[in-house]
N, C-alpha and C positions, 0 to 999 in steps of 0.2 A: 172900552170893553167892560162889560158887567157881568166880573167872574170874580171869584173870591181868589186867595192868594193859593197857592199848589197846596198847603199846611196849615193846619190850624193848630197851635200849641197851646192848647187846653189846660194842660198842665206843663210848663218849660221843663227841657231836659235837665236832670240833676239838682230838681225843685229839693230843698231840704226840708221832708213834714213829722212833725212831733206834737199835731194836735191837729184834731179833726179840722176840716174845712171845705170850703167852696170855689172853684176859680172865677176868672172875669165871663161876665157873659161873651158871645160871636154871634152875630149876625150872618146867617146863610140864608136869607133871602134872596141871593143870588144866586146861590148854586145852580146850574145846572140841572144835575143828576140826582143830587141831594141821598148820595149814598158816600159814605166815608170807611176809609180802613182805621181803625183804632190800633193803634199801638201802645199800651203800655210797658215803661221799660223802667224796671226796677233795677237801681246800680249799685245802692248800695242797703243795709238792712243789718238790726241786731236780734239775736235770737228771741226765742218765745214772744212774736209777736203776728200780724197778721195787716193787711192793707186792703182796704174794699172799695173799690171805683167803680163810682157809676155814671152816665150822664143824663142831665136830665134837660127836658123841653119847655118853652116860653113862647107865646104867641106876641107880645111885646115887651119882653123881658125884663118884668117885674115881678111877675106872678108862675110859678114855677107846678108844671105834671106833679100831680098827687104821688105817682109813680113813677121812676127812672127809665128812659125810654130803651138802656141799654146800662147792663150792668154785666161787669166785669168779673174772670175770677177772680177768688179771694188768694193773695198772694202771700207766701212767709217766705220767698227767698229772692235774690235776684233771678233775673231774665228778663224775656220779653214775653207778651201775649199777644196776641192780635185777635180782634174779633171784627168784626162788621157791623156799621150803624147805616142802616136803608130809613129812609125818611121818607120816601118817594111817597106812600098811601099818605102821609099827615101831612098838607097843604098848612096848618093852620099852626106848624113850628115855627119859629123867625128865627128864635135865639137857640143855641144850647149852651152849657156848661159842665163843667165836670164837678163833680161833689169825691170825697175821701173820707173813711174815718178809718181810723188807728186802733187796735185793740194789743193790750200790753197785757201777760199774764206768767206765772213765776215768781221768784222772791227776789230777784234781781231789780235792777233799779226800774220804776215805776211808770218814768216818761220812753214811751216808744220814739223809733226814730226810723224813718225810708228817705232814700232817696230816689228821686223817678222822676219820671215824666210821661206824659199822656198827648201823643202826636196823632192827630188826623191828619188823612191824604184823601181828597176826593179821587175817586173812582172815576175817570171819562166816560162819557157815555158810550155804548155800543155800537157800532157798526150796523145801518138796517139790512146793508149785504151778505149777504151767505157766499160760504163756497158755491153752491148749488148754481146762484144767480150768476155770479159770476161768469162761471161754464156756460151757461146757457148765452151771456150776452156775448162772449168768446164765439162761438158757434155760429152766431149770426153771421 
């Protein structure tokens, strides 16, 4: 079968970050559906700082969207977020990745630090049945 795994951990749970960076690229040329739930999940974090994730697109994932195809709020505490990355209009995605930078401000120590993780779950495709149809083949 030629389906991607249930998760894609874009960034692993309880990643330890203290300087900007990038993750491994993922190949979803198989998806499906090519719509993902993003979860970011902040576990741990020191004050006056802030964490910005975004992800961004590669058609053979070397050369990376000018522009982040979905970006994240900007986070100063723990939780989770969740937002939605629909892919379905760009055919000409292969790869994504997730990018983070770290902003440190105060007089306290200088190097920020989060802990997190960034999990996708594809979406299953929908149903082309309605209640409607249903009834109606019911009926018959």
């Amino acid at each position: 079968m030629n389906t991607l795994p249930a998760n894609l951990d874009l960034i692993p749970a309880n990643s330890l970050m203290n300087a900007n960076g990038d993750g491994p690229a993922f190949d979803i040329s198989r998806s499906p559906t090519r719509t993902f739930l993003c979860c970011l999940t902040v576990t741990d974090q020191i004050e006056q700082e802030s964490l910005d994730v975004s992800i961004w697109g590669s058609a053979e994932g070397e050369t990376w969207t000018k522009r982040p195809l979905l970006k994240l709020p900007q986070q100063f505490y723990r939780g989770t977020t969740k937002m939605i990355l629909d892919l379905s209009l760009r055919p000409e995605i292969k790869f994504i990745r997730a990018r983070w930078e770290l902003n440190r401000w105060g007089r306290v120590a200088p190097t920020p630090m989060f802990v997190a993780g960034l999990e996708l779950g594809e979406i299953p495709p929908m149903s082309r049945e309605t209640p409607t149809t249903r009834i109606a083949l019911a009926t018959k």
